[in-house]
PDBQT receptor file of N, H, CA, C and O in Angstrom, charges set to zero:
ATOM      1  N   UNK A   1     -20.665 -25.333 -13.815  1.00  0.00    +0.000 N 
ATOM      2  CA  UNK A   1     -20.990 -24.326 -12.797  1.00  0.00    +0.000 C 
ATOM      3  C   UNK A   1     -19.973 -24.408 -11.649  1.00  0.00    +0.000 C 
ATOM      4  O   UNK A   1     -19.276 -23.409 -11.469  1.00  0.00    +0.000 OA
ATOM      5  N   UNK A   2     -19.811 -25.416 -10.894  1.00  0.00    +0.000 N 
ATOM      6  H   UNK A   2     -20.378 -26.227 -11.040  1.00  0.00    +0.000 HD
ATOM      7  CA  UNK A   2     -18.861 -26.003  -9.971  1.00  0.00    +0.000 C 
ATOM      8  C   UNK A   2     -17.286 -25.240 -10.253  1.00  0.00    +0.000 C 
ATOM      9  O   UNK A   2     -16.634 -24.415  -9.613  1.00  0.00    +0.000 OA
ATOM     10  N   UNK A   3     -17.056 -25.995 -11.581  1.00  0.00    +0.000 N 
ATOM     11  H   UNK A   3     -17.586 -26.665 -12.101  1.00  0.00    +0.000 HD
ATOM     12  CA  UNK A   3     -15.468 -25.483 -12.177  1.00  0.00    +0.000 C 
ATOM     13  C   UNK A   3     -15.746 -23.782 -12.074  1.00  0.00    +0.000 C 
ATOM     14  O   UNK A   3     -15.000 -23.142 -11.333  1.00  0.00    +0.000 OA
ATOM     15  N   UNK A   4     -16.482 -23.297 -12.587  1.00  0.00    +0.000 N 
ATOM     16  H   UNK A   4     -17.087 -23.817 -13.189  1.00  0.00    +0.000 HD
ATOM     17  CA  UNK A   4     -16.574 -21.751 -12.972  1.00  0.00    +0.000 C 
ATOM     18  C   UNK A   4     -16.220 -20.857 -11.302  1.00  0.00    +0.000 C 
ATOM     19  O   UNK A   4     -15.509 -19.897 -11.006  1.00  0.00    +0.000 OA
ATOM     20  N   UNK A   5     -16.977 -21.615 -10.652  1.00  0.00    +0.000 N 
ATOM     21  H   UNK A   5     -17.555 -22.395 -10.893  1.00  0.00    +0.000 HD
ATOM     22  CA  UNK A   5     -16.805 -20.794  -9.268  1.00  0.00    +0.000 C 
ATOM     23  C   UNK A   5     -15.989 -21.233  -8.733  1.00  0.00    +0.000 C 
ATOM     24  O   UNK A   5     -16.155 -20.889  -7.562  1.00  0.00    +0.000 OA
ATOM     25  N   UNK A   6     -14.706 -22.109  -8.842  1.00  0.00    +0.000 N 
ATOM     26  H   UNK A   6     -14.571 -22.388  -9.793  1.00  0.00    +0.000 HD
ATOM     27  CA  UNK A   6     -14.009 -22.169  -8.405  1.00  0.00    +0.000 C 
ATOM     28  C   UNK A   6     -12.644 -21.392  -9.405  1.00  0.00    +0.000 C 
ATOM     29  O   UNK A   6     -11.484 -21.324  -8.998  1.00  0.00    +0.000 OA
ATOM     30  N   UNK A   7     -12.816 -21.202  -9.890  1.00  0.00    +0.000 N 
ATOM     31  H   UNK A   7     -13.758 -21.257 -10.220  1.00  0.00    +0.000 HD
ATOM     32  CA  UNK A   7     -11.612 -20.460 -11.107  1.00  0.00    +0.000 C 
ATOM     33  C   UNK A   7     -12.131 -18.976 -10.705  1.00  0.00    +0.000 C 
ATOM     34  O   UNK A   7     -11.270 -18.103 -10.600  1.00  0.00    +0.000 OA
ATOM     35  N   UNK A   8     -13.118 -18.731 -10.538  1.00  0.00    +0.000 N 
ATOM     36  H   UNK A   8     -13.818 -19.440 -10.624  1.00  0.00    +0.000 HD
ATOM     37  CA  UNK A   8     -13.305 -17.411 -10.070  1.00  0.00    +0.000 C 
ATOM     38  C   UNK A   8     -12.641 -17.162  -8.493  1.00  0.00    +0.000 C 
ATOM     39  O   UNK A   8     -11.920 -16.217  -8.171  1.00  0.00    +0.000 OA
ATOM     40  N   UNK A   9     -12.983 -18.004  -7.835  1.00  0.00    +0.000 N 
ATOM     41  H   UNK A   9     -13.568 -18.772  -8.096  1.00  0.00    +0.000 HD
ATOM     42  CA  UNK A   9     -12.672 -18.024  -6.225  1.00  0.00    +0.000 C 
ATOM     43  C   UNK A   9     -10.254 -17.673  -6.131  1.00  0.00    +0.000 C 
ATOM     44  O   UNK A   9      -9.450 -17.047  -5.441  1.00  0.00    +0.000 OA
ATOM     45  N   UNK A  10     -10.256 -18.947  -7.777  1.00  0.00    +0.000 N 
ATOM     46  H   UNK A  10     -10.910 -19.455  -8.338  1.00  0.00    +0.000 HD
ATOM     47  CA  UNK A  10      -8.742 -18.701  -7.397  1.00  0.00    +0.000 C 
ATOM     48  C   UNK A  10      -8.393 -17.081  -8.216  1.00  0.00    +0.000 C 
ATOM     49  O   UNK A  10      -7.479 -16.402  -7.748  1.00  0.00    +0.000 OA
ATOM     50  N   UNK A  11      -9.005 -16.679  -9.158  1.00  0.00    +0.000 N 
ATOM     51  H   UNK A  11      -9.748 -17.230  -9.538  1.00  0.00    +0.000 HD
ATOM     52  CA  UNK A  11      -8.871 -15.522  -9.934  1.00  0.00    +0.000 C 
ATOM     53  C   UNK A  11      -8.738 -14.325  -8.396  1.00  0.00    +0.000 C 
ATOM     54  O   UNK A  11      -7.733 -13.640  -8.209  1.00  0.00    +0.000 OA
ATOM     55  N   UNK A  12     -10.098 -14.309  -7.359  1.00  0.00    +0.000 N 
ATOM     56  H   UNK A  12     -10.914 -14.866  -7.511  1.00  0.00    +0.000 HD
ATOM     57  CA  UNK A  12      -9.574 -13.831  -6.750  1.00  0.00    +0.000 C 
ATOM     58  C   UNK A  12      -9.075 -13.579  -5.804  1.00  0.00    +0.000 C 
ATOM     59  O   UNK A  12      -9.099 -12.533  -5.154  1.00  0.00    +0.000 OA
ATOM     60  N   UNK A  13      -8.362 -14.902  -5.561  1.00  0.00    +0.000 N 
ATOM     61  H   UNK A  13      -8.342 -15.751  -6.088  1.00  0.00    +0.000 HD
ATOM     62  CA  UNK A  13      -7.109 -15.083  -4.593  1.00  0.00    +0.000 C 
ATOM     63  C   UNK A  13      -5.890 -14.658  -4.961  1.00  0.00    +0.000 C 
ATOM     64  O   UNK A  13      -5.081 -14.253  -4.125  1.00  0.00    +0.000 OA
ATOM     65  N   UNK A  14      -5.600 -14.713  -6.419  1.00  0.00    +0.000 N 
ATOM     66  H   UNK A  14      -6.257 -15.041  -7.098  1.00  0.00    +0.000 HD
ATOM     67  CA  UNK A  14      -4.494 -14.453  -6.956  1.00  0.00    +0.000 C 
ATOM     68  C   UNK A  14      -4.709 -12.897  -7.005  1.00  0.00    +0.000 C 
ATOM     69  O   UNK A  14      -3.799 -12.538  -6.257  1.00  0.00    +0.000 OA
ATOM     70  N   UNK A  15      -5.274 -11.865  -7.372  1.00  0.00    +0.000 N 
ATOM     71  H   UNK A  15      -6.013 -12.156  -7.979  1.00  0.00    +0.000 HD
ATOM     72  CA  UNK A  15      -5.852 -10.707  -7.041  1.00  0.00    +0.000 C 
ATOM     73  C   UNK A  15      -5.469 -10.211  -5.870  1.00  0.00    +0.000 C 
ATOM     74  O   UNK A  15      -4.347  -9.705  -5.844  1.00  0.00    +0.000 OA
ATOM     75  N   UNK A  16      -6.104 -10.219  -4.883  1.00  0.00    +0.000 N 
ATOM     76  H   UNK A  16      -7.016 -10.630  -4.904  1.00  0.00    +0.000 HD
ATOM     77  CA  UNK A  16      -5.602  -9.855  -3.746  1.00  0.00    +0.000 C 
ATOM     78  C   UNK A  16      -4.501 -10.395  -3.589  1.00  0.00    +0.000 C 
ATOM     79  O   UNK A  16      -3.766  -9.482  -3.210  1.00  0.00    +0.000 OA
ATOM     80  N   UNK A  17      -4.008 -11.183  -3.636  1.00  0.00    +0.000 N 
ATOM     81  H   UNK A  17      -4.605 -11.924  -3.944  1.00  0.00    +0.000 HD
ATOM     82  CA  UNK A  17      -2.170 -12.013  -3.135  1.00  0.00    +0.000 C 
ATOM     83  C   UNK A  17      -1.363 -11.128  -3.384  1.00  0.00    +0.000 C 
ATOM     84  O   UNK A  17      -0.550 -10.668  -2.582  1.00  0.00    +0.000 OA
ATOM     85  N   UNK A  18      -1.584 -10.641  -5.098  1.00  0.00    +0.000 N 
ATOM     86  H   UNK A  18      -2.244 -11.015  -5.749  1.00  0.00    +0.000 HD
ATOM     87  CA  UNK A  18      -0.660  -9.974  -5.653  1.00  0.00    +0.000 C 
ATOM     88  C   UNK A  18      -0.998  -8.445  -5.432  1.00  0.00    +0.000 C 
ATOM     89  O   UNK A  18      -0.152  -7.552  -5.386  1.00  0.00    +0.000 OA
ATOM     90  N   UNK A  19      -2.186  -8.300  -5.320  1.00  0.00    +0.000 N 
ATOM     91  H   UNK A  19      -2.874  -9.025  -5.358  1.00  0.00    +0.000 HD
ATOM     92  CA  UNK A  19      -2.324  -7.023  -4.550  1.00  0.00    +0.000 C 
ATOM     93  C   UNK A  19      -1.653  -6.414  -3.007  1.00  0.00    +0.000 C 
ATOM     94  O   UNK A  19      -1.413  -5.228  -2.779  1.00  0.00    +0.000 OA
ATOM     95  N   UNK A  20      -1.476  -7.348  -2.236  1.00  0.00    +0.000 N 
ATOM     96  H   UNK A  20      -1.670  -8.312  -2.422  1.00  0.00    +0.000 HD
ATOM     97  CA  UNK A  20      -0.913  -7.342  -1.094  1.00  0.00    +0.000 C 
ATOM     98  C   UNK A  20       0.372  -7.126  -0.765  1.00  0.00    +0.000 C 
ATOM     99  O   UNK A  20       0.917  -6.561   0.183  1.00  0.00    +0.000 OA
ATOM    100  N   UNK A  21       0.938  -7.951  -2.192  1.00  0.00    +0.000 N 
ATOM    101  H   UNK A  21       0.495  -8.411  -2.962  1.00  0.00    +0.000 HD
ATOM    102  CA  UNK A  21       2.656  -8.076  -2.276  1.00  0.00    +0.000 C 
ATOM    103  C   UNK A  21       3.178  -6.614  -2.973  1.00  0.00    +0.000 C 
ATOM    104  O   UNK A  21       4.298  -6.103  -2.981  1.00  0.00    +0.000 OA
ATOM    105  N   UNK A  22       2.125  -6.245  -3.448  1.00  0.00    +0.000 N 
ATOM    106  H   UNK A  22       1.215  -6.660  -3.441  1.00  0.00    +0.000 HD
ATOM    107  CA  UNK A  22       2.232  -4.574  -4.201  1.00  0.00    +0.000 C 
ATOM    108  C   UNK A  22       2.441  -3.628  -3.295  1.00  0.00    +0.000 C 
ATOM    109  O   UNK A  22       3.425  -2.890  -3.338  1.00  0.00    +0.000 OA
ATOM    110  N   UNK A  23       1.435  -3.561  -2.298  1.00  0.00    +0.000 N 
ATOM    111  H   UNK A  23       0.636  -4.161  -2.263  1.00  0.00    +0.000 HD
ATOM    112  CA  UNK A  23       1.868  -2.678  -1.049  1.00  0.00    +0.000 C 
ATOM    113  C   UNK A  23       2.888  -3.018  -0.262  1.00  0.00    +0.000 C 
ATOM    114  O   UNK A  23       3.585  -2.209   0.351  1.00  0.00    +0.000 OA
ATOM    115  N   UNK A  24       3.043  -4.509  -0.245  1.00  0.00    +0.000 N 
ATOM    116  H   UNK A  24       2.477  -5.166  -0.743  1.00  0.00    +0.000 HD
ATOM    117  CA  UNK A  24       3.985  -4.508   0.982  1.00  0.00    +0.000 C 
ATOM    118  C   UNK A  24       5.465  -3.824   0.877  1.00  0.00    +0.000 C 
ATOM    119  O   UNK A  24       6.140  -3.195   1.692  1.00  0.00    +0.000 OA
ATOM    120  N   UNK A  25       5.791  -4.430  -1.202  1.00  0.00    +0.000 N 
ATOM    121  H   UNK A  25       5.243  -4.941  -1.864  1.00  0.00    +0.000 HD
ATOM    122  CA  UNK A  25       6.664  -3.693  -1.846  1.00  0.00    +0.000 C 
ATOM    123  C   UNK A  25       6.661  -2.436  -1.718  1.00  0.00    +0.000 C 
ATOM    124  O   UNK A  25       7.696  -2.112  -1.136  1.00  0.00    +0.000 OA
ATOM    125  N   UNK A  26       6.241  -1.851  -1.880  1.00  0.00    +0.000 N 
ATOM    126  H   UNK A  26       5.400  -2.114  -2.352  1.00  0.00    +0.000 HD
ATOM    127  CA  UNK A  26       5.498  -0.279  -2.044  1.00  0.00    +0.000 C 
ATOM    128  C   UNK A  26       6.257   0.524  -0.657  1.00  0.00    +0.000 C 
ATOM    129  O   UNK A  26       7.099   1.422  -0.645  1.00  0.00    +0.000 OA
ATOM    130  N   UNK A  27       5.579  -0.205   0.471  1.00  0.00    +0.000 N 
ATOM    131  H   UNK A  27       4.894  -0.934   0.461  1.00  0.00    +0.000 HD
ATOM    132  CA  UNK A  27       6.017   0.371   1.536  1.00  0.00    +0.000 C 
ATOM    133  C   UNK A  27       7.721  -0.466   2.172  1.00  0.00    +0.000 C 
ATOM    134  O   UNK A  27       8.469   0.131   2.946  1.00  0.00    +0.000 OA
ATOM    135  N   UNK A  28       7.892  -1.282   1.860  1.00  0.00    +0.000 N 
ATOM    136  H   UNK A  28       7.285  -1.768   1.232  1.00  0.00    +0.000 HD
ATOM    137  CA  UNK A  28       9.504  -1.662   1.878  1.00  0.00    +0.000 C 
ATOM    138  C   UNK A  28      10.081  -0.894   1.677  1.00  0.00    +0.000 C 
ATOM    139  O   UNK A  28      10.811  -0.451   2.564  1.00  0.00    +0.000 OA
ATOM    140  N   UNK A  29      10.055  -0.172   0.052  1.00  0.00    +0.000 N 
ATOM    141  H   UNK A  29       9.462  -0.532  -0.668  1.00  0.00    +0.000 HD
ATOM    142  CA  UNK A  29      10.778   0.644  -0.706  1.00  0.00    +0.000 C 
ATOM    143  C   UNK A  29      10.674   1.887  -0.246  1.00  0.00    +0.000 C 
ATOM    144  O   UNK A  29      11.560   2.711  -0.474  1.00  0.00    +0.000 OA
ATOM    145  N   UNK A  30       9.352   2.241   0.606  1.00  0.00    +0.000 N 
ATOM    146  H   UNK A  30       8.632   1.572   0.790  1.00  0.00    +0.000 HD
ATOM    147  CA  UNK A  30       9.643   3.984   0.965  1.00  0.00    +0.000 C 
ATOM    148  C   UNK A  30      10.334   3.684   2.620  1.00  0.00    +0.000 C 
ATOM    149  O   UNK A  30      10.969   4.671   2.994  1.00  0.00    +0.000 OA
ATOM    150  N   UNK A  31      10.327   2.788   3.417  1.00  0.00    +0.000 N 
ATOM    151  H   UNK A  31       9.812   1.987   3.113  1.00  0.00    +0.000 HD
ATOM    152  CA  UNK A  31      11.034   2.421   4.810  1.00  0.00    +0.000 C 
ATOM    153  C   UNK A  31      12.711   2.344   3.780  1.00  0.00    +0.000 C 
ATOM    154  O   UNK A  31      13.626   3.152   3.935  1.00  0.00    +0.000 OA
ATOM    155  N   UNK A  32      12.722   1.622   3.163  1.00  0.00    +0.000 N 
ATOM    156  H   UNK A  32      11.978   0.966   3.037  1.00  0.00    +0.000 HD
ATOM    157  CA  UNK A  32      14.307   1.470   2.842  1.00  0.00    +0.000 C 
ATOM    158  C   UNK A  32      15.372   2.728   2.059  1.00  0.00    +0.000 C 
ATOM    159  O   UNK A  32      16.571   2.995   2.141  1.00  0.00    +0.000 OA
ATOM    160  N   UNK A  33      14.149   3.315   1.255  1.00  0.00    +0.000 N 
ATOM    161  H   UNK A  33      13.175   3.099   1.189  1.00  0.00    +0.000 HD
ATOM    162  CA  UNK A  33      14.757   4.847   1.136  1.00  0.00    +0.000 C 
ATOM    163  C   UNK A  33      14.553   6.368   1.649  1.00  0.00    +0.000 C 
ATOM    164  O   UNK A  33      14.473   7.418   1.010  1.00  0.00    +0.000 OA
ATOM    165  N   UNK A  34      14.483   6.032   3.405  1.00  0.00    +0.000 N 
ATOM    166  H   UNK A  34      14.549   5.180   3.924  1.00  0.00    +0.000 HD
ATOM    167  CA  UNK A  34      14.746   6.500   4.178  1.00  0.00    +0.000 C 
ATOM    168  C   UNK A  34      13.746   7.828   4.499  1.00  0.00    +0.000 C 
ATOM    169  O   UNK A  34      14.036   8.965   4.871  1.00  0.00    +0.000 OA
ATOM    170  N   UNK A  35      12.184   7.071   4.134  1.00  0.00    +0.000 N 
ATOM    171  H   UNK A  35      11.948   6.148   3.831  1.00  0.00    +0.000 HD
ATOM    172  CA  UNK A  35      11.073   7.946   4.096  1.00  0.00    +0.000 C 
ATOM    173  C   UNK A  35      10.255   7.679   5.043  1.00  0.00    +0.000 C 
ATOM    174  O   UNK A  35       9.260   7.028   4.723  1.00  0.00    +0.000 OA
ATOM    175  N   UNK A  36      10.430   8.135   6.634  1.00  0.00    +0.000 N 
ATOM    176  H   UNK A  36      11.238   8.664   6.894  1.00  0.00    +0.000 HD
ATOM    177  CA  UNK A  36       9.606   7.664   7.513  1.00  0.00    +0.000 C 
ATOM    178  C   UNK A  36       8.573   8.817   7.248  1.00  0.00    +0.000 C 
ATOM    179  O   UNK A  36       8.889   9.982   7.009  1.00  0.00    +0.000 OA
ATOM    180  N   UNK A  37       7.379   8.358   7.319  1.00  0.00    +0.000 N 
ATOM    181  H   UNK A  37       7.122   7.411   7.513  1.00  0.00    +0.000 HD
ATOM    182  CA  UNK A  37       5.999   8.697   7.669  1.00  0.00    +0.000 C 
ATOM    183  C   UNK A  37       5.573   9.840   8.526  1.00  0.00    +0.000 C 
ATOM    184  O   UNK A  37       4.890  10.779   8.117  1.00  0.00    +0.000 OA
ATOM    185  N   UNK A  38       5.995   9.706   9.671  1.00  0.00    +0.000 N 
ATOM    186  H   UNK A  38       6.549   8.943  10.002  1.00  0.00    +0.000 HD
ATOM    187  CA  UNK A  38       5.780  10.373  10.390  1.00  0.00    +0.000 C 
ATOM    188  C   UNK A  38       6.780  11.725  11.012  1.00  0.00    +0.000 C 
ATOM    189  O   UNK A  38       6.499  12.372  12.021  1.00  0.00    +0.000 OA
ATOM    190  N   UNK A  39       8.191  11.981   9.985  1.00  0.00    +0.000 N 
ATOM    191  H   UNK A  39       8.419  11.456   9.166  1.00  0.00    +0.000 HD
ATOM    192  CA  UNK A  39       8.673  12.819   9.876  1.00  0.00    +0.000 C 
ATOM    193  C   UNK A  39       7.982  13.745   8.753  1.00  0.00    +0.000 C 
ATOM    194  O   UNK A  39       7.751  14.952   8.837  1.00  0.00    +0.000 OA
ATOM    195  N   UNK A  40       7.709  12.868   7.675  1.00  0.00    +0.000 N 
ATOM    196  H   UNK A  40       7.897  11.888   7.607  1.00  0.00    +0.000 HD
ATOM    197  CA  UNK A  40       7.324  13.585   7.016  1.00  0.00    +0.000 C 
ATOM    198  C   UNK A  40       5.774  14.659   7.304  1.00  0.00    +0.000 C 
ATOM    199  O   UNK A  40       5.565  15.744   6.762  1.00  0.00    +0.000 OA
ATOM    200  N   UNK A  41       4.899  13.979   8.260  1.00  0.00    +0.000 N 
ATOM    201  H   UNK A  41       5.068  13.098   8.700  1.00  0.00    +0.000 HD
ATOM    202  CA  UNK A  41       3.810  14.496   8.752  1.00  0.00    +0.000 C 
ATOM    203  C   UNK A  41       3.848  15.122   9.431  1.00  0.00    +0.000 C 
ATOM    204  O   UNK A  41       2.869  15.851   9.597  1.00  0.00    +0.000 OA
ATOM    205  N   UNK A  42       5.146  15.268  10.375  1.00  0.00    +0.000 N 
ATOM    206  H   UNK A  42       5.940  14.676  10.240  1.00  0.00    +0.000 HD
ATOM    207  CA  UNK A  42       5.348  16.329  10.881  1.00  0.00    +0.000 C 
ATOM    208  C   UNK A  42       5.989  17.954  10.209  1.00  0.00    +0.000 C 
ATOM    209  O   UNK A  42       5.467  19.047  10.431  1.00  0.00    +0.000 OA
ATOM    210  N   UNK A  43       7.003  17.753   9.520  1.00  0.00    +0.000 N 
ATOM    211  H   UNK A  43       7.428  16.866   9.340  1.00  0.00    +0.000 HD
ATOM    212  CA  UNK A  43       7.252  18.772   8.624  1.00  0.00    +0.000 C 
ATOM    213  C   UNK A  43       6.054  19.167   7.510  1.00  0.00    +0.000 C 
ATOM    214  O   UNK A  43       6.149  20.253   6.940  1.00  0.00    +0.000 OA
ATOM    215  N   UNK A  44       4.721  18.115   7.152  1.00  0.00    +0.000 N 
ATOM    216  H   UNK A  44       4.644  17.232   7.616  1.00  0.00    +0.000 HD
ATOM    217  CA  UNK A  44       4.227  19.339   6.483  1.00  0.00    +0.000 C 
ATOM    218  C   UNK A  44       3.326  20.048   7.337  1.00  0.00    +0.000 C 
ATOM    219  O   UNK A  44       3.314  21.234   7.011  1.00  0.00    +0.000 OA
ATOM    220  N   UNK A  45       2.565  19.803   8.301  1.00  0.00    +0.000 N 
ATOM    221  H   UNK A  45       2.574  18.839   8.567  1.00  0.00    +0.000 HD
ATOM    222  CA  UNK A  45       2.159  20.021   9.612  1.00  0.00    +0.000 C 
ATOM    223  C   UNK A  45       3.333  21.883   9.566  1.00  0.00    +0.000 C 
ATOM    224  O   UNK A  45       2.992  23.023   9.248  1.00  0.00    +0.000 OA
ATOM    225  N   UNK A  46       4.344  21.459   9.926  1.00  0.00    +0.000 N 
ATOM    226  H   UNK A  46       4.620  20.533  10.184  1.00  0.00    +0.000 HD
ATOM    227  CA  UNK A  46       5.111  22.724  10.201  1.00  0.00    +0.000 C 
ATOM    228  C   UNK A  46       5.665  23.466   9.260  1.00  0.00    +0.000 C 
ATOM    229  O   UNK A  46       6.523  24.332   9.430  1.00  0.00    +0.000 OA
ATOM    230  N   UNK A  47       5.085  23.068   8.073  1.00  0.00    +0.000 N 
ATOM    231  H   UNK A  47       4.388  22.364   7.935  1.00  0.00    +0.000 HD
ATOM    232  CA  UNK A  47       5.314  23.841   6.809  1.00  0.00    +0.000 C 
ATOM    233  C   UNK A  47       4.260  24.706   6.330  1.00  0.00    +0.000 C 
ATOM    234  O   UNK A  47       4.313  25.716   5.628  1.00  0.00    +0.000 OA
ATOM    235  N   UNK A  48       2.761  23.756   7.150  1.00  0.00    +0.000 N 
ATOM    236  H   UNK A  48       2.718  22.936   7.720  1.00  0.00    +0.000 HD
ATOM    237  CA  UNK A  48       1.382  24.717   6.580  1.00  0.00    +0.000 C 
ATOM    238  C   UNK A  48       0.924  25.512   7.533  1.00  0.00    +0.000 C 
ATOM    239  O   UNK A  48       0.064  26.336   7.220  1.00  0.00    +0.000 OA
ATOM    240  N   UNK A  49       1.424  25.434   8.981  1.00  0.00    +0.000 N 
ATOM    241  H   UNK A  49       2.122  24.765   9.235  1.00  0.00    +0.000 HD
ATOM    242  CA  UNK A  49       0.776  26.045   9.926  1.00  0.00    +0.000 C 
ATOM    243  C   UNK A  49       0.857  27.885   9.585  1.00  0.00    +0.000 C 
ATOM    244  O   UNK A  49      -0.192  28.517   9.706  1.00  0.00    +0.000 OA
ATOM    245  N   UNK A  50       2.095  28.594   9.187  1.00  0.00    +0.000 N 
ATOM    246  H   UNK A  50       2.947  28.080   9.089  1.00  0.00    +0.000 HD
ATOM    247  CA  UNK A  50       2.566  29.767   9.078  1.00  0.00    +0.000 C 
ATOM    248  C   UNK A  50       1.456  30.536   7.877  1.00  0.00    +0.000 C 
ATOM    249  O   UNK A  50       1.255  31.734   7.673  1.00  0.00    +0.000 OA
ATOM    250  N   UNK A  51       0.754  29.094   7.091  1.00  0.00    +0.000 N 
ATOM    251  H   UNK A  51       0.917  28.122   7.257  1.00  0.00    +0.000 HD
ATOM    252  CA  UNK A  51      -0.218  29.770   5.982  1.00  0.00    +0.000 C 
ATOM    253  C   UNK A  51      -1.730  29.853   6.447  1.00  0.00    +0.000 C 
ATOM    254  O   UNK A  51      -2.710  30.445   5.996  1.00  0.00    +0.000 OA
ATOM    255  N   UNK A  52      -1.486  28.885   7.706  1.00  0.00    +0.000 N 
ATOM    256  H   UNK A  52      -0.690  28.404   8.073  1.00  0.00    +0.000 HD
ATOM    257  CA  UNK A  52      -3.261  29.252   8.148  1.00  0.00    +0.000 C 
ATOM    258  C   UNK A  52      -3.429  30.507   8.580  1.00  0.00    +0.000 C 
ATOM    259  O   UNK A  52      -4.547  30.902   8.910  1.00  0.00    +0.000 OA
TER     260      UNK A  52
């Protein structure tokens, strides 16, 4: 019982860890190829306004 909940506890540590390193990648890669956020929220902002 002891062993079991602890292999579960590291199952999900390793889970989230590698979940974490997924986004952080994720968002590295859209900062490094030159995709800020908040340009982009602004242009669709000023792309949908002319259709409301």
């Amino acid at each position: 019982m002891g062993e079991d909940s602890v292999l579960g506890f590291h199952l999900v540590g390793i889970l989230a860890f590698s979940l974490s390193t997924q986004i952080f990648f994720f968002l590295a890669t859209l900062v490094l190829s030159g995709f800020d956020p908040l340009v982009s929220v602004s242009q669709g902002r000023r792309f949908l306004a002319p259709l409301q």
